[in-house]
N, C-alpha and C positions, 0 to 999 in steps of 0.2 A: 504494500500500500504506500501510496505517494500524499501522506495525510503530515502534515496540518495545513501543507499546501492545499492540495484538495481543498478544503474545505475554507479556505482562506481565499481561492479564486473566484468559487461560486457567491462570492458577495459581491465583486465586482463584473461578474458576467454580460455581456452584450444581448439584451432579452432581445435584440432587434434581428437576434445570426440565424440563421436555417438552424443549427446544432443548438439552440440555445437548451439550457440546461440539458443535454442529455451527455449522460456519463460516459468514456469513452476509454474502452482498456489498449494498452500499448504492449507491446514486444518490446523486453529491454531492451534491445540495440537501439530503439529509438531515443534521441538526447531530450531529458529535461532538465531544466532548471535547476541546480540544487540539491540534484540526486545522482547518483554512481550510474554510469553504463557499463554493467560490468561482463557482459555477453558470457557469463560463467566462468570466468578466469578471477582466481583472487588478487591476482597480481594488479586487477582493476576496482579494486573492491578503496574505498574511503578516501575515493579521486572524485567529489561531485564535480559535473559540470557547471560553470558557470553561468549559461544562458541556456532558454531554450532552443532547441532544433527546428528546423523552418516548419515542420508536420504538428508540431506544439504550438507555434507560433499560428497557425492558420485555424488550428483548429480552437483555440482560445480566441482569436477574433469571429470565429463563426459561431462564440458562444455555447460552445463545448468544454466539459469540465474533464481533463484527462487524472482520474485516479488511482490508476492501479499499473503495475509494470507486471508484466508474465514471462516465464519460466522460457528455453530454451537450451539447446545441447551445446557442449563447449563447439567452436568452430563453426556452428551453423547449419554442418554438412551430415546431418545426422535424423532418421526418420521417428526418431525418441528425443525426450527433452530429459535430460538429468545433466548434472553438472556438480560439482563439487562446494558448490559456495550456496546454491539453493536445494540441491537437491532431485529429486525425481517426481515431476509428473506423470500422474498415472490418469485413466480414460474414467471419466465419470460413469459411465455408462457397465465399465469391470476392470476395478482397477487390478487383473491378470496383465490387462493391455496397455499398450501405448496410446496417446493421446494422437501419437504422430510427431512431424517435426518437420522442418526447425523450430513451426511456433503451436509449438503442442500444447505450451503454456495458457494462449485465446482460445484454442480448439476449447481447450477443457474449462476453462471460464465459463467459454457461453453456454456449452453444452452443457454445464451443472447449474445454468441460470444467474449465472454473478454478473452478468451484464448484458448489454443488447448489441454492441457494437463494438470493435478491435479492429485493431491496426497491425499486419506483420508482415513480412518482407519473404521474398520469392524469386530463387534461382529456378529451380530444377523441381519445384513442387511445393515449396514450404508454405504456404497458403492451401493448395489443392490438397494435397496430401491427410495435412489437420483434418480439413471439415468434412474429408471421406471418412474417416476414422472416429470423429465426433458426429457424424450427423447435420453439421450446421451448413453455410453457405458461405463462400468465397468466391473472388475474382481476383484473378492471376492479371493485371492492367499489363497493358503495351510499356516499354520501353520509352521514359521521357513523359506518363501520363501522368505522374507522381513523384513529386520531393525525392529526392535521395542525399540533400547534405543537413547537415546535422545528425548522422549518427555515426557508430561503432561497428568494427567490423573484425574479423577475422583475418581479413584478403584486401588489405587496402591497395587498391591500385588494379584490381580484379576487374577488367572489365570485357574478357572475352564474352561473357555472358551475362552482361549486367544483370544484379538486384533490384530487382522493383518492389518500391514499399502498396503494400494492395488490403483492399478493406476485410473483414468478416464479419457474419453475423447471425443471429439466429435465424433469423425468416429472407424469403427473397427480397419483399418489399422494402423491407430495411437496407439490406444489401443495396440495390436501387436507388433509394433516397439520399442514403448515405457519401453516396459516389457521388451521384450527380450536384449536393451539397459540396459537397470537396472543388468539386471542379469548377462550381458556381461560383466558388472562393478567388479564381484568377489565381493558380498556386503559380507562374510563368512570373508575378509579377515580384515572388518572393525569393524562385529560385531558378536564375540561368537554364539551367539542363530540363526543364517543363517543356513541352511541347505548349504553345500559343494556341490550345485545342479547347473551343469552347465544349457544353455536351449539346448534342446536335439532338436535340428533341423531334424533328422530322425521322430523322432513322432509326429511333427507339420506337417511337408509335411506328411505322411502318413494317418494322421488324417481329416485335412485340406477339403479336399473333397470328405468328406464322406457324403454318400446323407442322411441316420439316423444315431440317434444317440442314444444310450441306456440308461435310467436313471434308478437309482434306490432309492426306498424313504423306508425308515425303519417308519413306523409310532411308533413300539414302541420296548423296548430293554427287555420287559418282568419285569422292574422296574415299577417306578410313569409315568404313560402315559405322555406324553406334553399337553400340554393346549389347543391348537389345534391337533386336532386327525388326521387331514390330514398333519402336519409341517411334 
Protein backbone atom coordinates (compact mmCIF):
# COMPACT_ATOMS: atom_id res chain seq x y z
CA UNK A 1 0.00 0.00 0.00
CA UNK A 2 1.16 3.48 -1.09
CA UNK A 3 -0.89 5.02 2.17
CA UNK A 4 -0.67 8.03 3.75
CA UNK A 5 -0.08 9.28 0.23
CA UNK A 6 -3.12 7.76 -0.99
CA UNK A 7 -5.05 9.10 1.02
CA UNK A 8 -3.52 12.53 1.27
CA UNK A 9 -4.06 12.86 -2.79
CA UNK A 10 -7.78 12.13 -2.64
CA UNK A 11 -8.26 15.57 -0.81
CA UNK A 12 -6.95 17.25 -3.58
CA UNK A 13 -8.39 15.35 -6.43
CA UNK A 14 -9.54 16.82 -9.98
CA UNK A 15 -13.50 15.96 -9.53
CA UNK A 16 -13.50 17.51 -13.09
CA UNK A 17 -10.87 14.08 -14.74
CA UNK A 18 -12.74 11.10 -16.56
CA UNK A 19 -10.72 8.99 -13.55
CA UNK A 20 -11.84 11.11 -10.91
CA UNK A 21 -11.95 9.31 -7.63
CA UNK A 22 -11.41 5.83 -8.94
CA UNK A 23 -8.75 3.92 -7.30
CA UNK A 24 -6.04 2.60 -9.49
CA UNK A 25 -3.45 -0.26 -8.64
CA UNK A 26 0.12 -0.12 -10.29
CA UNK A 27 2.87 -2.68 -11.15
CA UNK A 28 5.80 -1.78 -9.00
CA UNK A 29 8.04 -0.95 -11.92
CA UNK A 30 5.91 1.85 -12.35
CA UNK A 31 7.61 5.37 -10.44
CA UNK A 32 5.86 7.11 -7.70
CA UNK A 33 6.57 9.62 -5.74
CA UNK A 34 8.10 9.00 -2.55
CA UNK A 35 8.17 5.27 -2.75
CA UNK A 36 10.98 2.56 -3.77
CA UNK A 37 10.77 0.93 -7.23
CA UNK A 38 12.09 -1.93 -6.37
CA UNK A 39 11.13 -4.48 -9.26
CA UNK A 40 12.17 -7.34 -6.59
CA UNK A 41 15.69 -6.62 -6.16
CA UNK A 42 16.78 -5.55 -2.50
CA UNK A 43 19.51 -3.80 -3.69
CA UNK A 44 16.53 -1.25 -4.77
CA UNK A 45 14.78 -1.42 -1.73
CA UNK A 46 14.92 2.25 0.66
CA UNK A 47 15.89 4.38 -2.61
CA UNK A 48 12.30 6.29 -2.92
CA UNK A 49 11.93 8.18 -5.99
CA UNK A 50 11.74 11.59 -5.84
CA UNK A 51 8.91 12.53 -8.25
CA UNK A 52 6.31 10.95 -9.95
CA UNK A 53 6.45 8.92 -13.22
CA UNK A 54 4.64 10.42 -16.28
CA UNK A 55 1.77 7.35 -15.97
CA UNK A 56 1.22 8.96 -12.19
CA UNK A 57 1.42 12.19 -13.28
CA UNK A 58 -1.42 11.67 -15.95
CA UNK A 59 -3.33 9.79 -14.05
CA UNK A 60 -3.57 12.20 -10.98
CA UNK A 61 -4.46 14.98 -13.33
CA UNK A 62 -7.33 12.70 -14.64
CA UNK A 63 -8.32 12.46 -11.15
CA UNK A 64 -7.32 9.17 -10.32
CA UNK A 65 -6.04 8.03 -6.88
CA UNK A 66 -3.04 5.48 -7.41
CA UNK A 67 -2.96 3.35 -4.11
CA UNK A 68 -1.44 0.21 -4.07
CA UNK A 69 1.85 -1.18 -5.92
CA UNK A 70 1.71 -5.09 -6.94
CA UNK A 71 3.96 -7.94 -6.79
CA UNK A 72 6.11 -9.18 -9.65
CA UNK A 73 9.01 -11.64 -10.50
CA UNK A 74 12.76 -10.50 -10.12
CA UNK A 75 13.76 -9.52 -13.87
CA UNK A 76 10.31 -9.21 -15.21
CA UNK A 77 10.84 -12.29 -17.43
CA UNK A 78 9.01 -14.75 -15.52
CA UNK A 79 5.28 -16.32 -15.96
CA UNK A 80 5.13 -16.21 -11.76
CA UNK A 81 5.52 -13.27 -9.43
CA UNK A 82 7.71 -14.17 -6.38
CA UNK A 83 10.77 -12.27 -5.58
CA UNK A 84 12.70 -12.13 -2.47
CA UNK A 85 11.99 -8.70 -0.91
CA UNK A 86 7.94 -9.24 -1.33
CA UNK A 87 7.46 -12.49 -1.61
CA UNK A 88 5.16 -14.87 -3.67
CA UNK A 89 1.85 -14.28 -5.22
CA UNK A 90 -0.36 -16.81 -5.53
CA UNK A 91 -3.85 -17.14 -7.85
CA UNK A 92 -6.88 -16.02 -5.91
CA UNK A 93 -8.81 -18.38 -7.47
CA UNK A 94 -6.10 -21.61 -5.92
CA UNK A 95 -3.47 -20.58 -4.50
CA UNK A 96 -1.71 -24.23 -5.84
CA UNK A 97 -1.22 -21.69 -8.92
CA UNK A 98 0.21 -18.96 -10.33
CA UNK A 99 -1.23 -15.69 -10.78
CA UNK A 100 0.96 -15.41 -13.86
CA UNK A 101 3.49 -12.94 -14.74
CA UNK A 102 5.40 -10.59 -14.92
CA UNK A 103 2.37 -8.68 -13.30
CA UNK A 104 0.63 -11.48 -11.59
CA UNK A 105 0.66 -9.10 -8.78
CA UNK A 106 -2.86 -6.94 -10.63
CA UNK A 107 -3.92 -10.30 -12.01
CA UNK A 108 -4.49 -11.37 -8.56
CA UNK A 109 -5.70 -7.85 -7.09
CA UNK A 110 -8.41 -7.72 -9.25
CA UNK A 111 -9.25 -11.08 -9.45
CA UNK A 112 -9.70 -11.24 -5.54
CA UNK A 113 -11.78 -7.96 -5.83
CA UNK A 114 -9.05 -5.35 -4.30
CA UNK A 115 -9.68 -3.18 -7.12
CA UNK A 116 -11.31 -2.32 -10.44
CA UNK A 117 -8.52 -1.07 -12.56
CA UNK A 118 -4.39 -1.71 -12.90
CA UNK A 119 -1.68 -0.63 -14.74
CA UNK A 120 1.24 -3.39 -15.93
CA UNK A 121 3.68 -3.51 -18.42
CA UNK A 122 4.03 -6.09 -21.41
CA UNK A 123 6.81 -7.60 -23.57
CA UNK A 124 6.07 -11.08 -24.51
CA UNK A 125 2.76 -11.59 -22.45
CA UNK A 126 2.91 -9.93 -19.01
CA UNK A 127 -0.43 -8.21 -19.20
CA UNK A 128 -2.00 -11.27 -21.42
CA UNK A 129 -0.65 -13.88 -19.64
CA UNK A 130 -2.03 -12.53 -15.84
CA UNK A 131 -5.62 -12.13 -16.85
CA UNK A 132 -5.78 -15.60 -18.76
CA UNK A 133 -4.79 -17.03 -15.54
CA UNK A 134 -6.84 -14.78 -13.28
CA UNK A 135 -9.96 -14.40 -15.38
CA UNK A 136 -9.99 -10.78 -15.73
CA UNK A 137 -9.24 -8.56 -18.82
CA UNK A 138 -6.22 -6.90 -20.41
CA UNK A 139 -5.00 -5.18 -23.55
CA UNK A 140 -1.53 -5.62 -24.79
CA UNK A 141 -1.49 -1.54 -26.46
CA UNK A 142 0.63 -0.93 -29.68
CA UNK A 143 4.05 0.23 -29.20
CA UNK A 144 4.26 4.20 -28.52
CA UNK A 145 0.31 4.16 -27.38
CA UNK A 146 1.48 4.42 -23.70
CA UNK A 147 4.04 6.31 -21.22
CA UNK A 148 7.16 4.39 -20.99
CA UNK A 149 9.44 6.90 -18.96
CA UNK A 150 9.31 7.16 -15.41
CA UNK A 151 9.85 3.62 -14.41
CA UNK A 152 12.32 0.70 -13.50
CA UNK A 153 13.41 -1.96 -15.26
CA UNK A 154 15.54 -4.92 -15.46
CA UNK A 155 16.93 -4.23 -19.25
CA UNK A 156 17.45 -0.77 -19.42
CA UNK A 157 18.32 0.12 -22.90
CA UNK A 158 16.13 -3.09 -24.18
CA UNK A 159 14.52 -2.15 -26.93
CA UNK A 160 14.55 -4.84 -29.51
CA UNK A 161 11.15 -5.60 -28.33
CA UNK A 162 9.93 -2.70 -26.48
CA UNK A 163 7.80 -2.61 -23.08
CA UNK A 164 4.51 -1.24 -23.28
CA UNK A 165 2.95 -0.18 -20.15
CA UNK A 166 -1.17 -1.48 -20.93
CA UNK A 167 -4.21 -1.35 -18.76
CA UNK A 168 -6.26 -4.34 -16.79
CA UNK A 169 -9.37 -4.87 -15.25
CA UNK A 170 -12.02 -6.69 -14.08
CA UNK A 171 -14.91 -6.24 -16.77
CA UNK A 172 -14.46 -5.33 -20.45
CA UNK A 173 -16.28 -2.00 -20.08
CA UNK A 174 -13.86 -0.91 -17.71
CA UNK A 175 -11.08 -2.02 -19.71
CA UNK A 176 -12.64 0.28 -22.52
CA UNK A 177 -13.21 3.33 -20.46
CA UNK A 178 -10.26 3.16 -18.89
CA UNK A 179 -8.03 3.25 -22.15
CA UNK A 180 -9.96 5.56 -23.81
CA UNK A 181 -9.66 7.93 -20.58
CA UNK A 182 -5.94 7.48 -20.77
CA UNK A 183 -5.71 8.50 -24.09
CA UNK A 184 -8.32 11.25 -23.72
CA UNK A 185 -5.42 12.50 -21.29
CA UNK A 186 -3.19 13.71 -24.53
CA UNK A 187 -0.23 11.29 -22.74
CA UNK A 188 2.09 12.79 -26.24
CA UNK A 189 1.96 15.90 -24.48
CA UNK A 190 3.65 14.42 -21.36
CA UNK A 191 5.94 12.05 -22.87
CA UNK A 192 8.03 12.29 -26.39
CA UNK A 193 7.84 8.47 -27.23
CA UNK A 194 3.50 8.79 -27.33
CA UNK A 195 2.37 8.23 -30.58
CA UNK A 196 0.01 11.90 -31.22
CA UNK A 197 -2.90 9.18 -31.59
CA UNK A 198 -6.07 10.44 -30.45
CA UNK A 199 -8.87 7.40 -29.61
CA UNK A 200 -10.79 7.24 -32.89
CA UNK A 201 -14.24 6.75 -31.62
CA UNK A 202 -15.42 6.08 -35.45
CA UNK A 203 -13.56 2.79 -35.58
CA UNK A 204 -14.48 1.57 -32.14
CA UNK A 205 -18.22 1.89 -32.94
CA UNK A 206 -17.72 0.47 -36.22
CA UNK A 207 -15.61 -2.32 -35.10
CA UNK A 208 -17.59 -2.92 -31.80
CA UNK A 209 -20.02 -5.35 -33.36
CA UNK A 210 -18.76 -7.15 -35.59
CA UNK A 211 -19.83 -10.74 -35.35
CA UNK A 212 -15.94 -12.04 -36.72
CA UNK A 213 -13.10 -11.04 -36.51
CA UNK A 214 -9.81 -11.63 -38.71
CA UNK A 215 -6.45 -12.66 -37.30
CA UNK A 216 -3.49 -13.00 -38.77
CA UNK A 217 -0.21 -15.18 -37.28
CA UNK A 218 3.16 -14.82 -39.27
CA UNK A 219 4.76 -18.11 -37.83
CA UNK A 220 7.85 -17.12 -39.59
CA UNK A 221 9.67 -13.97 -41.29
CA UNK A 222 11.89 -16.36 -43.45
CA UNK A 223 14.82 -15.49 -40.67
CA UNK A 224 15.76 -17.87 -37.39
CA UNK A 225 12.14 -19.45 -36.96
CA UNK A 226 10.67 -18.79 -33.18
CA UNK A 227 10.89 -21.33 -30.61
CA UNK A 228 7.57 -22.18 -30.83
CA UNK A 229 6.59 -22.67 -34.56
CA UNK A 230 2.83 -21.93 -33.90
CA UNK A 231 3.81 -18.12 -31.72
Amino acid sequence: MINPGAEKWIESINLNGPLAGIPVSLKDSITVGGFDVSVGYSRNTGKPYAEDGVIVRILKDAGAVPYVKTNLPITLLSFESTNDVWGLTANPHNTKYSPGGSTGGESALLAYGGGRIGIGSDVAGSVRLPAHFAGICSLRCSTGRWPKTGMNTSMPGQEGVPSVFSPMARTLPDLVYFTKSMIGMRPWEYDHSVHPLPWRSDIYDATKDQKTLRIGVMQSDGKPAPFHASA
